[in-house]
DSSP file (Angstrom, degrees, kcal/mol; ACC not computed):
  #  RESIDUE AA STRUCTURE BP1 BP2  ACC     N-H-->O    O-->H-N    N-H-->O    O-->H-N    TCO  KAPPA ALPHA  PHI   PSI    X-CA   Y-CA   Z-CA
    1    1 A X              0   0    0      0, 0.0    70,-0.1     0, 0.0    68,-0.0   0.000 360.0 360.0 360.0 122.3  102.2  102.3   96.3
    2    2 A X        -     0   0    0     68,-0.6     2,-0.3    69,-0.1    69,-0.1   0.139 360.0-176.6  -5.8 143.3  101.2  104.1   99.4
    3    3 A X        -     0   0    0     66,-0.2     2,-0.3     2,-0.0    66,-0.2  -0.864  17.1-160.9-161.3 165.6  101.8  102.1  102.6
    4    4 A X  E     -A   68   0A   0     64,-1.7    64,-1.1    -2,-0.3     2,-0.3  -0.877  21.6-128.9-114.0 135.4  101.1  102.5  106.7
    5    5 A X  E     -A   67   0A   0     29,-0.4    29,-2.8    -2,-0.3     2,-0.3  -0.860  18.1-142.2-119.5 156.0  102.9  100.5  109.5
    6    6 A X  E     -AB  66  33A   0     60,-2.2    60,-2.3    -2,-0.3     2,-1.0  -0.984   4.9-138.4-110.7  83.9  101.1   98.8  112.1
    7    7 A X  E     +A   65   0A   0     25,-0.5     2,-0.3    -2,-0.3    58,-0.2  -0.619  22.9 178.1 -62.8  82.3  101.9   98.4  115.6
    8    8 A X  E     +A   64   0A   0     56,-1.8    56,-0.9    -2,-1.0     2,-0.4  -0.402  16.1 154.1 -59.1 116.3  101.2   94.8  117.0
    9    9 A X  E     -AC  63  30A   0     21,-2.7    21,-2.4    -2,-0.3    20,-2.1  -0.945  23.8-164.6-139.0-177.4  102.2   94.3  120.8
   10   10 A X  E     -A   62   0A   0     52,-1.8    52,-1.3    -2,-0.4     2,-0.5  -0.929  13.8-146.9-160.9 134.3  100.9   91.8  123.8
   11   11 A X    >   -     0   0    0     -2,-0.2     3,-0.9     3,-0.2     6,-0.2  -0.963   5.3-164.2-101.8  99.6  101.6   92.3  127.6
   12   12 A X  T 3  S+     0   0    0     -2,-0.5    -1,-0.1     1,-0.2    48,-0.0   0.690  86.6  52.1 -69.5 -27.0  101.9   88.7  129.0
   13   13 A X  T 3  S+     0   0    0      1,-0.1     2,-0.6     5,-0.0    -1,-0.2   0.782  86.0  92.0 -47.8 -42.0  101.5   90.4  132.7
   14   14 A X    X>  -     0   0    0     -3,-0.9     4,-2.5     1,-0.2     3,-1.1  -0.668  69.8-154.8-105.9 139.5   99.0   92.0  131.9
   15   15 A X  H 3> S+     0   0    0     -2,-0.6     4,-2.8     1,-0.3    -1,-0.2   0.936 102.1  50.7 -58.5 -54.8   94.9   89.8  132.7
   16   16 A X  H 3> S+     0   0    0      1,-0.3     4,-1.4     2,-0.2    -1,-0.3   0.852 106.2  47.0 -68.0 -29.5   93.5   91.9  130.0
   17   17 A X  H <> S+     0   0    0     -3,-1.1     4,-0.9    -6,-0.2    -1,-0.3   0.797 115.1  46.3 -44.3 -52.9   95.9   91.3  127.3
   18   18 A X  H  X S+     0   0    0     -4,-2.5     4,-3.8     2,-0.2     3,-0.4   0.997 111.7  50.5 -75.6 -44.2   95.8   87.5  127.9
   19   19 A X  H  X S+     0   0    0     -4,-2.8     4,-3.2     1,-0.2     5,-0.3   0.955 114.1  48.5 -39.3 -49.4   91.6   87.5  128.0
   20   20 A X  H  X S+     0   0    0     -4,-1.4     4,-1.1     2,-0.2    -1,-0.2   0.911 118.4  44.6 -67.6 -24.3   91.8   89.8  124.1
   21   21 A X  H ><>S+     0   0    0     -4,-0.9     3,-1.6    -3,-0.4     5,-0.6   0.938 115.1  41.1 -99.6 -66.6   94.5   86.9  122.9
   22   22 A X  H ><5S+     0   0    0     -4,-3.8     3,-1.8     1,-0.2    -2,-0.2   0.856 120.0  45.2 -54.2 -39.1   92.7   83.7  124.0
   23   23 A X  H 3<5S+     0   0    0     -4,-3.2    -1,-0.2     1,-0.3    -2,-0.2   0.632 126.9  36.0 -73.2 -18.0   89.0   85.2  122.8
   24   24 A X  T <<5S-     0   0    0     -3,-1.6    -1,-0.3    -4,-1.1   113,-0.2   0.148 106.6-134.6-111.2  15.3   90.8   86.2  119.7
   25   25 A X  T < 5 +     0   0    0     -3,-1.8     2,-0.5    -4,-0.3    -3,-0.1   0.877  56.5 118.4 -23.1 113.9   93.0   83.4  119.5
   26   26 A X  S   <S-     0   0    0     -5,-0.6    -2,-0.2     1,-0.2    -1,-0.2  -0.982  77.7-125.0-179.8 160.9   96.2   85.2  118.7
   27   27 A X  S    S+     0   0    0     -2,-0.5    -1,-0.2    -3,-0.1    -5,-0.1   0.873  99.6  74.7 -80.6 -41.9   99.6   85.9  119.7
   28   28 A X        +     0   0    0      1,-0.1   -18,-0.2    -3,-0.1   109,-0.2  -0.254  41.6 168.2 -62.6 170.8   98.4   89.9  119.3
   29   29 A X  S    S+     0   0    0    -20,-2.1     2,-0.4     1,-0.4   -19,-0.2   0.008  71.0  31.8-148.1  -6.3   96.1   91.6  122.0
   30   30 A X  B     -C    9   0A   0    -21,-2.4   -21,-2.7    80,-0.1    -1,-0.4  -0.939  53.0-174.0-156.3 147.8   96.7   95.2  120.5
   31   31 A X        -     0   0    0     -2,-0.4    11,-0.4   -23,-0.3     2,-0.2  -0.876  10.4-174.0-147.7 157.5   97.3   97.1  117.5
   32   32 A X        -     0   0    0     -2,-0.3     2,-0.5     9,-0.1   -25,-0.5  -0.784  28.1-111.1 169.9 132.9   98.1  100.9  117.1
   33   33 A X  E     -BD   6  40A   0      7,-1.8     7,-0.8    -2,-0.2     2,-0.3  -0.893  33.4-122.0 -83.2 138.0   98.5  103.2  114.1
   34   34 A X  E     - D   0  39A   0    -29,-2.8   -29,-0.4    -2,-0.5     2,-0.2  -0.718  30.4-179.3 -94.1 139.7  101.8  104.4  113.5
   35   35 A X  E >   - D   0  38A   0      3,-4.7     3,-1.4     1,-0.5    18,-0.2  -0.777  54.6 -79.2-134.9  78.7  102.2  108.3  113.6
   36   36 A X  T 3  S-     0   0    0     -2,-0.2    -1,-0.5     1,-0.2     0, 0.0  -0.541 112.5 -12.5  72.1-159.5  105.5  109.3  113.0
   37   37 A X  T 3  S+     0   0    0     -3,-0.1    16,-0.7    -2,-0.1    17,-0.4  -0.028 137.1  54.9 -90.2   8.5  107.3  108.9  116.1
   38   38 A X  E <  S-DE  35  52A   0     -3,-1.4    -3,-4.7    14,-0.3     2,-0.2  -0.814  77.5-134.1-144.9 173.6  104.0  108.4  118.3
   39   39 A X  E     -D   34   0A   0     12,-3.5     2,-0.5    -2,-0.3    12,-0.3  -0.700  13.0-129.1-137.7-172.1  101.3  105.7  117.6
   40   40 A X  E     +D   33   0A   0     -7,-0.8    -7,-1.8    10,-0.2     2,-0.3  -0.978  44.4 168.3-153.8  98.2   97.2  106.5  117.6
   41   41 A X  E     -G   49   0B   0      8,-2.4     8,-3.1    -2,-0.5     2,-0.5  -0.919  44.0-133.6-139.2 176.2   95.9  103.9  119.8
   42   42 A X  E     -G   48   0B   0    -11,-0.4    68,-0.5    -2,-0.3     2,-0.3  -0.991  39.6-173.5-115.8 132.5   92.3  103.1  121.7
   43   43 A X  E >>  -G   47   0B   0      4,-2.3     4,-1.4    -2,-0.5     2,-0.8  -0.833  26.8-111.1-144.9 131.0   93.6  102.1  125.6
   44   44 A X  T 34 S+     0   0    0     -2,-0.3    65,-0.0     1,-0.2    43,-0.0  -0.764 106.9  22.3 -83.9 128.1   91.5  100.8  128.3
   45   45 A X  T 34 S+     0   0    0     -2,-0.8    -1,-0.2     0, 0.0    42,-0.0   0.486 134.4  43.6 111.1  16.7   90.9  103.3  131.2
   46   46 A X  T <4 S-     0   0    0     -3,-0.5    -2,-0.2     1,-0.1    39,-0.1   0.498  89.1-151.1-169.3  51.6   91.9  106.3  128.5
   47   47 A X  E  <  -G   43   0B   0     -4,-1.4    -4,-2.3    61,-0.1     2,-0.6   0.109  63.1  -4.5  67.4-137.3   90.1  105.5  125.3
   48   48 A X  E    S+G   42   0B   0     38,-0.7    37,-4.6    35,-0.3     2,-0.3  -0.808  82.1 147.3-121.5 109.9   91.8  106.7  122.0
   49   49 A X  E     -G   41   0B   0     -8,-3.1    -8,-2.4    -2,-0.6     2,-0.7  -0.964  54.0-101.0-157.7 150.7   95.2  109.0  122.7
   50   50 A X        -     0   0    0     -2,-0.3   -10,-0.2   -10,-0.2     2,-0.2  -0.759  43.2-175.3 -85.8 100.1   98.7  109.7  121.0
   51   51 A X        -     0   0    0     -2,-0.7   -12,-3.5   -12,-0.3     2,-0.2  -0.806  33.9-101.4-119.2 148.3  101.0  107.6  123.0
   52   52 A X  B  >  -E   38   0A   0     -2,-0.2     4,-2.1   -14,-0.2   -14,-0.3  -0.402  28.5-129.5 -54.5 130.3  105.1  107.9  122.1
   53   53 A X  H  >>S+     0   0    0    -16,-0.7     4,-2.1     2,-0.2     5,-0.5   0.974 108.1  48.9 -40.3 -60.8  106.1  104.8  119.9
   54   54 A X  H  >5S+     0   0    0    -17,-0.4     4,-0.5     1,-0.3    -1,-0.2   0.892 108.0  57.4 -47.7 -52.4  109.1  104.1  122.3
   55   55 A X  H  >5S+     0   0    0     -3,-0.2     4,-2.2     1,-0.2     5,-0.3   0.921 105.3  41.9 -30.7 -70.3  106.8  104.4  125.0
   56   56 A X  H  X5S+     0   0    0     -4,-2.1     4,-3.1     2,-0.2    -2,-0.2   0.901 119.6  48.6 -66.2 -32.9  104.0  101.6  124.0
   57   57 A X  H  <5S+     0   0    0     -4,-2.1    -1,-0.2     1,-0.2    -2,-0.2   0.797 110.5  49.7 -66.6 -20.0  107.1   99.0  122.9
   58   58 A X  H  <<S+     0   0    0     -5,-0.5     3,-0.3    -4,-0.5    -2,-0.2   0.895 113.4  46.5 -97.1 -23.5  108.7   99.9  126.1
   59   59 A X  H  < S+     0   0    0     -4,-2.2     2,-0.8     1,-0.4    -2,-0.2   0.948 114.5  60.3 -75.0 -57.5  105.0   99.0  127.9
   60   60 A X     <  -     0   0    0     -4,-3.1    -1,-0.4    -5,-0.3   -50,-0.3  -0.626  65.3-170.5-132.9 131.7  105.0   96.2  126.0
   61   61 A X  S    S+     0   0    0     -2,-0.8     2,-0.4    -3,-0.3    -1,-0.2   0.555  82.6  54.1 -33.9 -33.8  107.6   93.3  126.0
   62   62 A X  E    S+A   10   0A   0    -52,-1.3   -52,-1.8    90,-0.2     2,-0.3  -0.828  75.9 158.5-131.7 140.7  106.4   91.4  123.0
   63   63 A X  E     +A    9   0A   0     88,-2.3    88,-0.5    -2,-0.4     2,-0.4  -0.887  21.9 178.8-157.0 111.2  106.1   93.7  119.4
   64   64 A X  E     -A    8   0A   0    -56,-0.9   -56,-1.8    -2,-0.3     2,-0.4  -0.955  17.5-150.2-123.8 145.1  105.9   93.7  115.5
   65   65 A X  E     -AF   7 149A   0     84,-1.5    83,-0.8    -2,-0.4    84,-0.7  -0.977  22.7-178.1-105.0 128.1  105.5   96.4  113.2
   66   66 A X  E     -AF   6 147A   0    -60,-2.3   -60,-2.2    -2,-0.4     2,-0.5  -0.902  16.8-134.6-116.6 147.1  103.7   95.3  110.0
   67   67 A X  E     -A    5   0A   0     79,-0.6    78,-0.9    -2,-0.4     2,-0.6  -0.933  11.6-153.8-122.7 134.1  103.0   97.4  107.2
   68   68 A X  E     -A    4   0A   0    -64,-1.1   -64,-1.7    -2,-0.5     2,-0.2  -0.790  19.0-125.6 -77.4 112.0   99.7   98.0  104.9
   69   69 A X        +     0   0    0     -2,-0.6     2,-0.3   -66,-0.2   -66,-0.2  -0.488  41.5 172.7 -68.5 128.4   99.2   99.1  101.4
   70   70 A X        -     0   0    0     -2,-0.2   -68,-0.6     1,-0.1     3,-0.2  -0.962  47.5-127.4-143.9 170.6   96.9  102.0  101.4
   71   71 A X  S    S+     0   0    0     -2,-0.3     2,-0.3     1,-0.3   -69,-0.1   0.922 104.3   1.5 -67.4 -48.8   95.3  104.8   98.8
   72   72 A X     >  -     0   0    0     49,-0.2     4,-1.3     1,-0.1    -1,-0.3  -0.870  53.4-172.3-163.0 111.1   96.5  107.8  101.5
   73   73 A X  H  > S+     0   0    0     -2,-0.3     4,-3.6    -3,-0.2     5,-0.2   0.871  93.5  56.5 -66.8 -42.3   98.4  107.3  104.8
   74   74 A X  H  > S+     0   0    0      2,-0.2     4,-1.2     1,-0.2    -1,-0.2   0.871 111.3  44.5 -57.8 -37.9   98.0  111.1  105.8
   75   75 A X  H  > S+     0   0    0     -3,-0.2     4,-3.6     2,-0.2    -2,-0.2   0.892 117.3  48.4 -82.8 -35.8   93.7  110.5  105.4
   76   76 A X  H  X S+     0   0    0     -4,-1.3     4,-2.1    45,-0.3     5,-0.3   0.996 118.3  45.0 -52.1 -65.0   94.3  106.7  107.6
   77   77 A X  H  X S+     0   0    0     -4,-3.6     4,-1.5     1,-0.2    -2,-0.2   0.774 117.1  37.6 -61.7 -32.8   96.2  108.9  110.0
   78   78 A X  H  X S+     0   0    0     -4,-1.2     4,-1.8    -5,-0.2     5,-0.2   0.958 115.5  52.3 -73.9 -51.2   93.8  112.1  110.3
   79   79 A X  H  < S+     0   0    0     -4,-3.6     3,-0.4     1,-0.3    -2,-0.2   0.882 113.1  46.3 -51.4 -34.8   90.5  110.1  110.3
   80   80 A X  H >< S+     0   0    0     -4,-2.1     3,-0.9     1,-0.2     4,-0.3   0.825 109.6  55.9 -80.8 -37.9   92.2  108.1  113.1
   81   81 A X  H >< S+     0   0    0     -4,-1.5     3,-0.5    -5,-0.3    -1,-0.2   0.786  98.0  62.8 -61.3 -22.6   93.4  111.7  114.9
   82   82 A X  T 3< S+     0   0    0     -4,-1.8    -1,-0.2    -3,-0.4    -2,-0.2   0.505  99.0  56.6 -97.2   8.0   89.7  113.0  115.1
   83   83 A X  T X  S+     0   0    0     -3,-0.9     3,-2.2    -5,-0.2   -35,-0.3   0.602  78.6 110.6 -74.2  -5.8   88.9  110.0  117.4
   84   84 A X  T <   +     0   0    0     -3,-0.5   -35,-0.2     1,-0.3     3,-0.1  -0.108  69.9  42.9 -70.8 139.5   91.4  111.0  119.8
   85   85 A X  T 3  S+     0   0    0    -37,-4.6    -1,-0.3     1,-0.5   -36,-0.1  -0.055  93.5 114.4 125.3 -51.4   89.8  112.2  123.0
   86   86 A X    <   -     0   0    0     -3,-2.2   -38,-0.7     1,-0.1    -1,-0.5   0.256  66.6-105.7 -57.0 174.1   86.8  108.9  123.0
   87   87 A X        -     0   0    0     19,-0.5    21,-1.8   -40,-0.2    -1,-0.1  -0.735  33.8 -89.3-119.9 155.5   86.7  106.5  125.3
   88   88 A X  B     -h  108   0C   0     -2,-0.3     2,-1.4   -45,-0.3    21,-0.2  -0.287  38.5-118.8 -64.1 141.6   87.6  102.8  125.2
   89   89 A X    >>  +     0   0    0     19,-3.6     4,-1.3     1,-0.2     3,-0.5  -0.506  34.1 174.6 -66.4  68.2   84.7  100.0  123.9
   90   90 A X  H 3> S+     0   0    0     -2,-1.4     4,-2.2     1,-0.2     5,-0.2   0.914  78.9  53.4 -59.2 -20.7   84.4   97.8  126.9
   91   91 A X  H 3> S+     0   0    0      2,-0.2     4,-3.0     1,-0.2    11,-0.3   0.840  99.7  60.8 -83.6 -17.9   81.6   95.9  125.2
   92   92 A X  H <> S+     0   0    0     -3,-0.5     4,-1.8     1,-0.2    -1,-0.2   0.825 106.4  50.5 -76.3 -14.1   83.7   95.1  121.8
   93   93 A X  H  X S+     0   0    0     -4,-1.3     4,-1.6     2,-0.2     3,-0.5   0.943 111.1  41.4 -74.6 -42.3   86.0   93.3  124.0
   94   94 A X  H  X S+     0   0    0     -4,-2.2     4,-0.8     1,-0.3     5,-0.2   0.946 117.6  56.0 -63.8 -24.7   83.1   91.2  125.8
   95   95 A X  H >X>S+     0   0    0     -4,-3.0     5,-3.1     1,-0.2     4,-0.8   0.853  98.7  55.1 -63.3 -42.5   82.0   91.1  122.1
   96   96 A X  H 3<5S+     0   0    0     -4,-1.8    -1,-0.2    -3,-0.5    -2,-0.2   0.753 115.2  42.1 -33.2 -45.7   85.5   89.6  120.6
   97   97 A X  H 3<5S+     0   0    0     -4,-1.6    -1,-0.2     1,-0.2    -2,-0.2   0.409 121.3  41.4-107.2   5.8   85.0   86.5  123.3
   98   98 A X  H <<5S-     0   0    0     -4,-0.8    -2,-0.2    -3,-0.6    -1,-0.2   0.518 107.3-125.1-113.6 -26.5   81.0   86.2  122.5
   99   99 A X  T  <5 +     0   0    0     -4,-0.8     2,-0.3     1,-0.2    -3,-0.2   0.823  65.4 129.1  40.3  55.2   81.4   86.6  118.9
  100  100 A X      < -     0   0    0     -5,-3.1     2,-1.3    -6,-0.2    -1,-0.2  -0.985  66.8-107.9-149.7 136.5   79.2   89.2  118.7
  101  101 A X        +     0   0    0     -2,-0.3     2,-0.6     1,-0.2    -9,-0.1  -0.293  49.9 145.0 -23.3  12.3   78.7   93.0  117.4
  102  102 A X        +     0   0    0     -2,-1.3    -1,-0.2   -11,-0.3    -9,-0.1  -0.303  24.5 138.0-129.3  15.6   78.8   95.0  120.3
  103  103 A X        -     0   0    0     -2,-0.6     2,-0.4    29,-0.2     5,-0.1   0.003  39.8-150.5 -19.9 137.3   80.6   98.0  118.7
  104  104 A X        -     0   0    0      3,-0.6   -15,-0.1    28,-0.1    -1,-0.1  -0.982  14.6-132.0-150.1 166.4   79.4  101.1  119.5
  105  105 A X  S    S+     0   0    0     -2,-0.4     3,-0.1     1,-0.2    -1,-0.1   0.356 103.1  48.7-101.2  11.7   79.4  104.4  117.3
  106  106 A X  S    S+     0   0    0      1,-0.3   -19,-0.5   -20,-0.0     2,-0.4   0.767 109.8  42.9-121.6 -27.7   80.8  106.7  119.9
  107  107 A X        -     0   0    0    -21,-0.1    -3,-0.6   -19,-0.1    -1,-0.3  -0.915  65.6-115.0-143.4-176.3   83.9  104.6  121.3
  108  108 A X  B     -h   88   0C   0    -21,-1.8   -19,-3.6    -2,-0.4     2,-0.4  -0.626  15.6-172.8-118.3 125.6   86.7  102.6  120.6
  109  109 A X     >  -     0   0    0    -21,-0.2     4,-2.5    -2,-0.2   -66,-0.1  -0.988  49.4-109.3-136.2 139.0   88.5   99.3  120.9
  110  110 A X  H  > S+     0   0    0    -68,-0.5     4,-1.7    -2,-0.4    -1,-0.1   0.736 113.4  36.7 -45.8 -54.3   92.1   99.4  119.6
  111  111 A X  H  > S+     0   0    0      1,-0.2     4,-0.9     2,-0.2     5,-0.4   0.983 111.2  57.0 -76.2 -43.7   91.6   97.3  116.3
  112  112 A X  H  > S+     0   0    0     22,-0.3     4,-3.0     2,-0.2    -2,-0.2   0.890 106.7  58.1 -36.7 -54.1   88.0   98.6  115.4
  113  113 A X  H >X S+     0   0    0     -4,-2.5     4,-2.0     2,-0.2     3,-1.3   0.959 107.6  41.6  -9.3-103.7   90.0  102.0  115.5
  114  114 A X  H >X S+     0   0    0     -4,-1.7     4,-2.1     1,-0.3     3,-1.2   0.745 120.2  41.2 -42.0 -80.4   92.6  101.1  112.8
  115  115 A X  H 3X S+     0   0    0     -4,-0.9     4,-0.8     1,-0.2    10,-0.3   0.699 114.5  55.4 -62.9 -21.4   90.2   99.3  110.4
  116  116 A X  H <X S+     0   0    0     -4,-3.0     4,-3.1    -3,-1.3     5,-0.4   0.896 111.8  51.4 -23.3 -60.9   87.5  102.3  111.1
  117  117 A X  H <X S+     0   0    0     -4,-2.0     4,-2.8    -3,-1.2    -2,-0.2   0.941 104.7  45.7 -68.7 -57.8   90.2  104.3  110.1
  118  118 A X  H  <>S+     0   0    0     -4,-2.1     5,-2.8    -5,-0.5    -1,-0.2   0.945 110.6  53.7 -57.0 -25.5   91.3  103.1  107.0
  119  119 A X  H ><5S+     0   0    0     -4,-0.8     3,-2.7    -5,-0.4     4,-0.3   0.991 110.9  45.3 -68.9 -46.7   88.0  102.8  105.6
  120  120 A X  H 3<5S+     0   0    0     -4,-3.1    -3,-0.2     1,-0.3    -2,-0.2   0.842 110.3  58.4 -46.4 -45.7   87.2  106.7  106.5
  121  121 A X  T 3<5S-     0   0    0     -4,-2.8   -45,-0.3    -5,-0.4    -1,-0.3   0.452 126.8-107.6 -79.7  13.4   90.7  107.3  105.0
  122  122 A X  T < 5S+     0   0    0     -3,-2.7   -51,-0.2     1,-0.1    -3,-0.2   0.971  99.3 102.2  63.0  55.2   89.4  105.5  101.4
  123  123 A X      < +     0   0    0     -5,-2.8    -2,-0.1    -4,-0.3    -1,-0.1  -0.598  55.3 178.5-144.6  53.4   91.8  102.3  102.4
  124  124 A X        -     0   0    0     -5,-0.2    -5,-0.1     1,-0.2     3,-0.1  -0.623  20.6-169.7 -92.3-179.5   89.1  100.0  103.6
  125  125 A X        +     0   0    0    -10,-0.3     2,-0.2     1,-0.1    -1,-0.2   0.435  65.1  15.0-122.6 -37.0   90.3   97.0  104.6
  126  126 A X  S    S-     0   0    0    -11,-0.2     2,-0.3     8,-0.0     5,-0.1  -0.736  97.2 -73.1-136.0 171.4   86.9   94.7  105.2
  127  127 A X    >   -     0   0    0     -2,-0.2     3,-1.9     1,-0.1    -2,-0.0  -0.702  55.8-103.5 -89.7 160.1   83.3   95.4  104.1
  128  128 A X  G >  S+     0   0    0     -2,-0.3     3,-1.6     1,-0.3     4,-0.1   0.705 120.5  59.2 -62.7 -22.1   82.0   98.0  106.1
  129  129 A X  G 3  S+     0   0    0      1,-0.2    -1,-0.3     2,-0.1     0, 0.0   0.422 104.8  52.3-105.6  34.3   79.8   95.2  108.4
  130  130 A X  G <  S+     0   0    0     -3,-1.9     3,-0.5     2,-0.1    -1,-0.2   0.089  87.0  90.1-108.4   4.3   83.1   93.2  109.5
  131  131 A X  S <  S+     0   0    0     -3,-1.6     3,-0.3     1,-0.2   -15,-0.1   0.479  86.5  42.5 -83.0  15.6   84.4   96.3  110.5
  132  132 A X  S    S+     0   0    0      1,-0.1    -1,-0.2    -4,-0.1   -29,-0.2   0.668 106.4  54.0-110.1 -20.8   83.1   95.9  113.7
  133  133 A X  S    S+     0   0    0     -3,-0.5     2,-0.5   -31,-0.1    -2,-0.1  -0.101  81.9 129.6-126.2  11.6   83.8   92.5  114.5
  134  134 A X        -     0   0    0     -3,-0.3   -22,-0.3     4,-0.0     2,-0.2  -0.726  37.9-162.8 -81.4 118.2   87.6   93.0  113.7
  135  135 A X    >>  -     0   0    0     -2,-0.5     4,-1.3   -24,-0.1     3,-0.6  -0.642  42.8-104.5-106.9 163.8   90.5   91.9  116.3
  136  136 A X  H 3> S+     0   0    0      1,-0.2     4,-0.6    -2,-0.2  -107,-0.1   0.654 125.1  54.6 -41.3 -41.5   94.0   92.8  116.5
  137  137 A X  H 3> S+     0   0    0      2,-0.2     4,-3.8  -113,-0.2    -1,-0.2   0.905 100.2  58.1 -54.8 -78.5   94.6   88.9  114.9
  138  138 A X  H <4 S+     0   0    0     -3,-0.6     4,-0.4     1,-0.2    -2,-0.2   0.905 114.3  38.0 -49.6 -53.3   92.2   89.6  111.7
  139  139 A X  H  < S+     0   0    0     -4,-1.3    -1,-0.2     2,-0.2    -2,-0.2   0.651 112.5  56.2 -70.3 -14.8   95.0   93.1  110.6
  140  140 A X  H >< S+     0   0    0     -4,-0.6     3,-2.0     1,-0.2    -1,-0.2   0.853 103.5  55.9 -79.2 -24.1   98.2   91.2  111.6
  141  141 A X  T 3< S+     0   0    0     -4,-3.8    -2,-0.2     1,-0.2    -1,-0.2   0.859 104.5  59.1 -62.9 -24.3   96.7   88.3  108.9
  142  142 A X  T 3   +     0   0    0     -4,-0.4     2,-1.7     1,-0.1    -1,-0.2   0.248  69.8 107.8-119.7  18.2   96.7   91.1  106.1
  143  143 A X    <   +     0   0    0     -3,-2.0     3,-0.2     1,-0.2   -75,-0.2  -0.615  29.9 165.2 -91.6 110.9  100.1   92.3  105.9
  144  144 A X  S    S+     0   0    0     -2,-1.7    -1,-0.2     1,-0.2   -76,-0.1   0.834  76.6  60.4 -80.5 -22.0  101.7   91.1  102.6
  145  145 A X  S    S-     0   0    0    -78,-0.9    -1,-0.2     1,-0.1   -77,-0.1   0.782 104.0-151.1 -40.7 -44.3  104.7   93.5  102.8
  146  146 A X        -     0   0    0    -79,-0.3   -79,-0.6    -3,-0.2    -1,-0.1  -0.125  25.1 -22.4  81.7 172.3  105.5   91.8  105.9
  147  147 A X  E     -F   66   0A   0    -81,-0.2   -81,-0.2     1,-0.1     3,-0.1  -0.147  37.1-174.8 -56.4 175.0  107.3   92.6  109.4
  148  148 A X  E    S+     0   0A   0    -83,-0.8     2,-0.3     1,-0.8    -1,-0.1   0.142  71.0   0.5-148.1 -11.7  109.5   95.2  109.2
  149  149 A X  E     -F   65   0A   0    -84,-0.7   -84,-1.5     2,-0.0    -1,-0.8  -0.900  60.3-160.6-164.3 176.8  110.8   94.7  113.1
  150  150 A X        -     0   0    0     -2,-0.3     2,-0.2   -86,-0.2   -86,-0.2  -0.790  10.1-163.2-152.0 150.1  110.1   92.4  115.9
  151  151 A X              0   0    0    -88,-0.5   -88,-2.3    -2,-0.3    -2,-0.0  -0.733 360.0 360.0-177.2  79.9  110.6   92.5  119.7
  152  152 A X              0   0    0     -2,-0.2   -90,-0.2   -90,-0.2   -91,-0.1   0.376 360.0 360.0 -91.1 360.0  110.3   89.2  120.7
């Protein structure tokens, strides 16, 4: 079996981090595809960009890598490469704390990313109209492999 790791983290400094964890109640506030030695993530104020793995642990204190069974990691990982360059989803956040759809087809909020992406890569993960309404919280519940590191 095929599998993917999953970069969880949470900034406890930072306002926007604690707002995505209470509205989502969860200990995550961001989640990342892992690419090799870099991660594939959707970042407010510069959307969806290839930030070093060392980097984003080192950004933030608190961290699990989880891994996901999938059909083809390389197809999770491309679909996920031809967002890079979009802009971050401010409304999927107000949407997280509303409970409400507010997804939009042109940009990105960090878990809507990763479960976008698996589906595109023939992985999905949800039916296609929960992909929208998915938070960092919903992909940490669905690793059965389990952590594979921690940063507490």
């Amino acid at each position: 079996m095929n599998t993917i790791d999953l970069l969880f983290c949470t900034n406890p400094r930072n306002p926007m981090s604690w707002a995505i964890r209470v509205g989502s109640w969860s200990k995550w506030s961001h989640v990342a595809l892992i690419d090799g030695d870099d991660v594939i993530e959707a970042v407010a104020l510069k959307g969806v960009v290839h930030t070093p793995l060392a980097t984003r642990k080192k950004e933030d204190p608190t961290w699990a890598v989880a891994t996901l069974p999938c059909q083809d990691p390389s197809a999770i990982v491309a679909a996920a490469r031809g967002q890079l360059g979009k802009p971050y989803d401010y409304t999927a956040v107000v949407g997280i704390g509303l409970h409400r759809d507010w997804q939009q087809t042109d940009r990105w909020f960090c878990s809507e990313l990763v479960a976008w992406s698996f589906e595109e890569g023939g992985s999905p993960l949800f039916r296609p109209e929960a992909c929208r309404r998915v938070t960092p919280q919903d992909l940490w519940m669905l690793s059965p492999v389990g952590m594979l590191a921690v940063q507490p």
